[in-house]
BAFIMAR-856873 format. One record per residue (C-alpha): residue number from 1; residue in one letter; x, z, y. Coordinates in steps of 0.25 Angstrom, whole numbers, padded with zeros to 4 digits. Layout:
N
NODE,n,res,X,Z,Y
NODE,NUM,A,X,Z,Y .
...
//
This chain:
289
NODE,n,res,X,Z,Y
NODE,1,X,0121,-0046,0044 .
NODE,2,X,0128,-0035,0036 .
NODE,3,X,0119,-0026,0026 .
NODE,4,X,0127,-0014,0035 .
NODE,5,X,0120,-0023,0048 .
NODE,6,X,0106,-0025,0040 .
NODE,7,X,0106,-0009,0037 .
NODE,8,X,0108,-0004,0051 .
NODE,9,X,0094,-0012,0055 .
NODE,10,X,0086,-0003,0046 .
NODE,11,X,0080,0004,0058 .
NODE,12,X,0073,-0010,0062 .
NODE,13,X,0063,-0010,0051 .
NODE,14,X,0057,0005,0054 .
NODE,15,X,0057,-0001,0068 .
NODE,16,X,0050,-0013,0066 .
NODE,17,X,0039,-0005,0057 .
NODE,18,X,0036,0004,0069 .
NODE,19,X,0036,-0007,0079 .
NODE,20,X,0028,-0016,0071 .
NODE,21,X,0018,-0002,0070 .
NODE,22,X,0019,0001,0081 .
NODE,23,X,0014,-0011,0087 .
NODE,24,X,0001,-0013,0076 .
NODE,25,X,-0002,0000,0081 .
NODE,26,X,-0003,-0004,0095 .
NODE,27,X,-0011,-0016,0092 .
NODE,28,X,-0020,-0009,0082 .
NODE,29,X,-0015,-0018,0070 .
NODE,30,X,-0012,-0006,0061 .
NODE,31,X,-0020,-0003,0048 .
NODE,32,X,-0027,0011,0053 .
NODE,33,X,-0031,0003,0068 .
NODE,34,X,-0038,-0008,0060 .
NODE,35,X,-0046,0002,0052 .
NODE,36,X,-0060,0007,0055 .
NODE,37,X,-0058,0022,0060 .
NODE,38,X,-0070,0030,0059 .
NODE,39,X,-0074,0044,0056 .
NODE,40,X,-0081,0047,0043 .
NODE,41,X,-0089,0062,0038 .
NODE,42,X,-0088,0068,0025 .
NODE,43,X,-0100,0066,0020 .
NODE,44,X,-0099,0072,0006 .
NODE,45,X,-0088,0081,0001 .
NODE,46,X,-0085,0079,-0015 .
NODE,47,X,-0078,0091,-0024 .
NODE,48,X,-0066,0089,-0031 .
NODE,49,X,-0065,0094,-0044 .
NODE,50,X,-0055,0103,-0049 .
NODE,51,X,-0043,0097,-0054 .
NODE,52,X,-0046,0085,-0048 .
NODE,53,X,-0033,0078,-0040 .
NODE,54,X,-0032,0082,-0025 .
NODE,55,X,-0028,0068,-0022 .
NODE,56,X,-0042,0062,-0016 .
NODE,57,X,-0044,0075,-0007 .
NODE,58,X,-0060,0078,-0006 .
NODE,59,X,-0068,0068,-0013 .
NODE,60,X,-0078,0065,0001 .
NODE,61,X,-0086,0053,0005 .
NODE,62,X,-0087,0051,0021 .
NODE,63,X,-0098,0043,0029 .
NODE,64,X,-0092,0034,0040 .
NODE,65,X,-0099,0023,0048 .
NODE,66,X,-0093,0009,0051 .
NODE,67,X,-0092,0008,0067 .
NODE,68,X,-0097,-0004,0069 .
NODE,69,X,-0109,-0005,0060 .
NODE,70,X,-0110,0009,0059 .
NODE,71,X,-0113,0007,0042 .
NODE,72,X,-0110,0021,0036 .
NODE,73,X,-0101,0021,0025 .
NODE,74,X,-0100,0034,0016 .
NODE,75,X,-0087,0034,0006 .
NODE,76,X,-0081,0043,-0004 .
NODE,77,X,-0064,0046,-0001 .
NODE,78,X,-0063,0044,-0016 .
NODE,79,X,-0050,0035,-0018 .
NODE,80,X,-0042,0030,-0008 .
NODE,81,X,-0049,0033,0006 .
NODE,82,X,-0036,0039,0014 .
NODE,83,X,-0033,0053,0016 .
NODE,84,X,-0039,0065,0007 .
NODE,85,X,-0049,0072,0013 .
NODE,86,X,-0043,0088,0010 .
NODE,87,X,-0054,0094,0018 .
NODE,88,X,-0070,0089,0017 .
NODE,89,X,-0085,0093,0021 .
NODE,90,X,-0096,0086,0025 .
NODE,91,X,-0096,0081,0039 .
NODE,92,X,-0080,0082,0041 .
NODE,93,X,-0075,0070,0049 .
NODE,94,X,-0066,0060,0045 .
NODE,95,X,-0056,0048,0052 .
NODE,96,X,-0059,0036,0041 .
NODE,97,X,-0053,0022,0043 .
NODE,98,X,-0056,0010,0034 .
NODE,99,X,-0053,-0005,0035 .
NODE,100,X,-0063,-0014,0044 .
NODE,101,X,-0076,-0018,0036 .
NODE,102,X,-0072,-0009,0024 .
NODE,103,X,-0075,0006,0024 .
NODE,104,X,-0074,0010,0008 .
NODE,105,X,-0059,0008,0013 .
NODE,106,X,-0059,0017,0021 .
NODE,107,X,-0049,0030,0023 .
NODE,108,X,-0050,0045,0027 .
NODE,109,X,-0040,0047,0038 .
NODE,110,X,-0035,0063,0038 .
NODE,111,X,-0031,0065,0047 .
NODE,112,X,-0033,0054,0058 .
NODE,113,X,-0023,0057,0069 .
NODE,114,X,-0013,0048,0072 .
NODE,115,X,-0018,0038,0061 .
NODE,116,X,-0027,0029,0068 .
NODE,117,X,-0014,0021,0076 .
NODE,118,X,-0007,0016,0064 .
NODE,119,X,0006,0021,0068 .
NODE,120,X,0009,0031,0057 .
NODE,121,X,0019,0020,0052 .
NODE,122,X,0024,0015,0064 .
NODE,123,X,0028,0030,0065 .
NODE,124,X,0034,0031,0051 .
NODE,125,X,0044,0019,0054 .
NODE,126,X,0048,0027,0067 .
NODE,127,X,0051,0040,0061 .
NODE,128,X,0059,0033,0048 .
NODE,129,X,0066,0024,0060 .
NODE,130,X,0071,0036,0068 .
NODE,131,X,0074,0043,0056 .
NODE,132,X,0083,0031,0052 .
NODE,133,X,0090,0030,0066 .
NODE,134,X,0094,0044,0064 .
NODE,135,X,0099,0042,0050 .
NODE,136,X,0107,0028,0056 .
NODE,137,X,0113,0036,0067 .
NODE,138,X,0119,0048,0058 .
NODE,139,X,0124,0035,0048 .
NODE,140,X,0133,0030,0061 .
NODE,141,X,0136,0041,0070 .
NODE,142,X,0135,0054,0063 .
NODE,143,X,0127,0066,0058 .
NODE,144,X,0126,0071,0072 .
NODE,145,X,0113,0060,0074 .
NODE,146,X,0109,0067,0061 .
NODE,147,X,0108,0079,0069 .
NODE,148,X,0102,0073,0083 .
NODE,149,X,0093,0062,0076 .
NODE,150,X,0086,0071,0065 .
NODE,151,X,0085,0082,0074 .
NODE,152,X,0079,0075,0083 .
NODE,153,X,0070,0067,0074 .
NODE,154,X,0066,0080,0069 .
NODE,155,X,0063,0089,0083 .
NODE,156,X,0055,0076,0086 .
NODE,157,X,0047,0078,0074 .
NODE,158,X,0045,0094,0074 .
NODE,159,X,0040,0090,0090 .
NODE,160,X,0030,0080,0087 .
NODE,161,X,0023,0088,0075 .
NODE,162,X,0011,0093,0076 .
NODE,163,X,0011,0105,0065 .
NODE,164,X,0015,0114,0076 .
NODE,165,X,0001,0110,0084 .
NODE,166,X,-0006,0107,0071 .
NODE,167,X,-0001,0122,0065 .
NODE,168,X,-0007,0131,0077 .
NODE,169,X,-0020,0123,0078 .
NODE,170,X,-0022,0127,0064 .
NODE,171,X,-0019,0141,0064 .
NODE,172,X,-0028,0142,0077 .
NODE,173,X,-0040,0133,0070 .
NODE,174,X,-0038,0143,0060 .
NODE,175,X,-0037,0155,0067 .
NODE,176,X,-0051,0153,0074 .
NODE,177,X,-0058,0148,0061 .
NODE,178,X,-0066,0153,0052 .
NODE,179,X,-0064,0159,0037 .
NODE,180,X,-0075,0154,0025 .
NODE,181,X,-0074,0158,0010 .
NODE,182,X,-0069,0147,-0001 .
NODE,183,X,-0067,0142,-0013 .
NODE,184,X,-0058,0134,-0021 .
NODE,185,X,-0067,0124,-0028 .
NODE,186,X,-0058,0116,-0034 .
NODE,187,X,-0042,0115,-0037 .
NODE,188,X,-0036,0099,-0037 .
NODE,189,X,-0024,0095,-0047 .
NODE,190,X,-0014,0086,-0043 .
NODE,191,X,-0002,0082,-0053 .
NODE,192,X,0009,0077,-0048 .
NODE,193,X,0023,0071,-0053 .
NODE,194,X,0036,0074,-0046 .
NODE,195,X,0050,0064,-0046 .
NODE,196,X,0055,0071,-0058 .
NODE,197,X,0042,0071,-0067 .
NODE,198,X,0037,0085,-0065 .
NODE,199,X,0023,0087,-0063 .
NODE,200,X,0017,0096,-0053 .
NODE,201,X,0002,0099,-0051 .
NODE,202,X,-0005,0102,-0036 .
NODE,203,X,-0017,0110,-0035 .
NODE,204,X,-0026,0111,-0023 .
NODE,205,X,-0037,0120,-0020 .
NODE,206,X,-0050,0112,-0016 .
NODE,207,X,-0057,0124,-0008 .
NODE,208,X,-0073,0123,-0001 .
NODE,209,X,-0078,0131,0011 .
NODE,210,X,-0090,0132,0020 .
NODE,211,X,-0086,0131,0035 .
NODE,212,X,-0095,0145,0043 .
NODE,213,X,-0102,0131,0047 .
NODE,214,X,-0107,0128,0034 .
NODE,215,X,-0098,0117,0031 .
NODE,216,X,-0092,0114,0017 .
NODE,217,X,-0077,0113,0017 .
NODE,218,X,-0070,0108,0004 .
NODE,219,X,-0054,0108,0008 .
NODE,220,X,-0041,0102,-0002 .
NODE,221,X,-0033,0117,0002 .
NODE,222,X,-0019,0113,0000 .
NODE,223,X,-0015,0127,0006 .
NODE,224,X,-0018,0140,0006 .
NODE,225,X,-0025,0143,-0008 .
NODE,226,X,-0013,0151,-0018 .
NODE,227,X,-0014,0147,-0032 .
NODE,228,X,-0022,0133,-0031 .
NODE,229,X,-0022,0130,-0044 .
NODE,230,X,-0029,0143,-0047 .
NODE,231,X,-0038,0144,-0037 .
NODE,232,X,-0051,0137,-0042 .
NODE,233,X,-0063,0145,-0038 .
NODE,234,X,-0055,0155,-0027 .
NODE,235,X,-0062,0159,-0015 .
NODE,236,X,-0055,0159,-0003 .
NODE,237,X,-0056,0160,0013 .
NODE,238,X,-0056,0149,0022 .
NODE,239,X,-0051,0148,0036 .
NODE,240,X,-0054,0136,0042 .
NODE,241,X,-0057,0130,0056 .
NODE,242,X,-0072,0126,0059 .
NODE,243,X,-0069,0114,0067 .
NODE,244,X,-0061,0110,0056 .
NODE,245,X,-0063,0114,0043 .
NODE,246,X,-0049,0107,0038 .
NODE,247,X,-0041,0117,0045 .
NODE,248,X,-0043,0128,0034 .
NODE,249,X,-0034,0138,0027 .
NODE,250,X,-0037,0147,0015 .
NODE,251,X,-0025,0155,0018 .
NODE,252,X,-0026,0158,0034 .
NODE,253,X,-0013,0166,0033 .
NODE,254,X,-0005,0157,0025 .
NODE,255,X,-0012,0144,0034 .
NODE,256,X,-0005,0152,0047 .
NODE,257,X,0009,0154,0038 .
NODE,258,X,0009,0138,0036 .
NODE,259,X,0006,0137,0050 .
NODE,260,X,0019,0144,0056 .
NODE,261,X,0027,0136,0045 .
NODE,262,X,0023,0124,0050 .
NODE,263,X,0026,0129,0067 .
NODE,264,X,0040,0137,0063 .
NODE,265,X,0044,0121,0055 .
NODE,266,X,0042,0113,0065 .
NODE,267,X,0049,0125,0075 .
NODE,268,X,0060,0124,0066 .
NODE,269,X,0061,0108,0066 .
NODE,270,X,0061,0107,0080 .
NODE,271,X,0072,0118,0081 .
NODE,272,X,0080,0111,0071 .
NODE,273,X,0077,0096,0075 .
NODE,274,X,0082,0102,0090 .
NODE,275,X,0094,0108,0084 .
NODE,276,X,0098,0096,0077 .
NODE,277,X,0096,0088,0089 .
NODE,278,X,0103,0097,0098 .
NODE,279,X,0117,0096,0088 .
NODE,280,X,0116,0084,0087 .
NODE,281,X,0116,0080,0100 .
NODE,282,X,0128,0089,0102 .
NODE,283,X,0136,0084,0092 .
NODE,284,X,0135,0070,0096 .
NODE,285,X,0138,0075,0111 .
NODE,286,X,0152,0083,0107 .
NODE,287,X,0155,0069,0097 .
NODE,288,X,0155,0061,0111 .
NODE,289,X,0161,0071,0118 .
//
């Protein structure tokens, strides 16, 4: 077989990856399925210093009991434990997984949705594939499949997100909480080195709270405090939702700004995805006339 021959296989490899996912997720082979899923609390809630890197979220240590002896293990996140915790208080509830018989392995899952199936690469290797038909098609037959197949792929995308949902369930949470006073305790520096050498520094405010309930909130604020590098020892205000304190802003208006960026780009996705689709389909309907 030809190199030209061998080249046009391509889409066979991102297909046997997602067959072969597919499949150890169906019989509960994959990595996550194997694991132990439980749900661990915070059980202490450390301080980070100021200057200190953002990179290990909020130092915490989590209590969690082995479903089958019921033996309690309590850990610190210190390390590599999975995903940062950004948000913490005592008693806040968390997906955990570790490997059979050994829980000092084990990792926060934030969030758990979706990532209990082991299909998250499965998925990957469908998305590059269809991607990859699309860019085959315009290769062989013309820009118009640029138009069809990327509009398509991307009115698809727009449809199945969920930042729409995800957006107005914020701003309502929001809307019916509660407001507290807070104060930036601490401000993390994190250097980083770009492709041409130049070096930029990232500061994030870590603020604490106390819930009208009496809970102590500390929360990584990526958004909403100006000047963060400056703002050690600010007091703020808080809004957050009771039921959940790690839908919080300390800007409300600026959190309802982000909110209707996020619903007019998706509006504007599926109006241009559908557009493209749309040409696409007619200039490959007046080629064949």
């Amino acid at each position: 077989m030809s190199v030209t021959g061998v080249l046009e296989l391509w889409w066979t490899v991102p297909a046997a990856v997602a067959l072969l996912g597919y499949g150890m997720s169906l019989a509960g082979l994959t990595r996550t399925q194997r694991a132990v899923w439980v749900t661990a609390r915070i059980v202490e809630v450390g301080r980070l210093a100021h200057g200190d890197s953002r990179q290990g979220g909020i130092p915490v240590t989590v209590a969690f009991r082995n479903p089958v002896t019921g033996a309690e293990s309590r850990l610190a996140n210190t390390g590599k434990h999975g995903d940062s915790v950004e948000e913490a208080w005592v008693g806040r509830e968390l997906a955990v997984r570790h490997p059979r018989g050994r829980p000092d392995l084990f990792r926060i899952v934030v969030p758990v949705a979706g990532r209990r199936s082991g299909r998250g690469g499965p998925d990957c290797a469908v998305a590059l594939l269809l991607v990859g038909l699309v860019i085959h098609a315009i290769v062989l037959w013309g820009y118009p499949w640029a138009l069809l197949g990327f509009g398509a792929l991307v009115t698809a995308a727009a449809a199945a997100s969920r930042d729409i949902r995800d957006a107005r369930a914020r701003d309502a949470r929001l809307a019916s909480g509660a407001a507290v006073p807070a104060r930036v305790v601490a401000v993390t520096k994190d250097v980083y080195t770009d492709a041409d050498g130049d070096e930029f520094v990232s500061h994030t405010p870590v603020i604490a709270f106390t819930t009208a309930e009496g809970t102590d909130v500390t929360v990584l604020a990526e958004h909403g405090v100006t000047d963060p590098a400056g703002s050690l020892g600010r007091e703020l205000t808080v809004h957050y939702c009771p039921a959940d304190p790690t839908v919080y802003t300390p800007d409300r208006a600026a959190d309802r700004r982000s909110n209707r960026r996020t619903v007019a780009a998706i509006v504007v996705l599926l109006v241009l995805g559908s557009a493209s689709t749309a040409t696409g389909a007619l200039t490959l309907w007046w080629r064949t006339r």
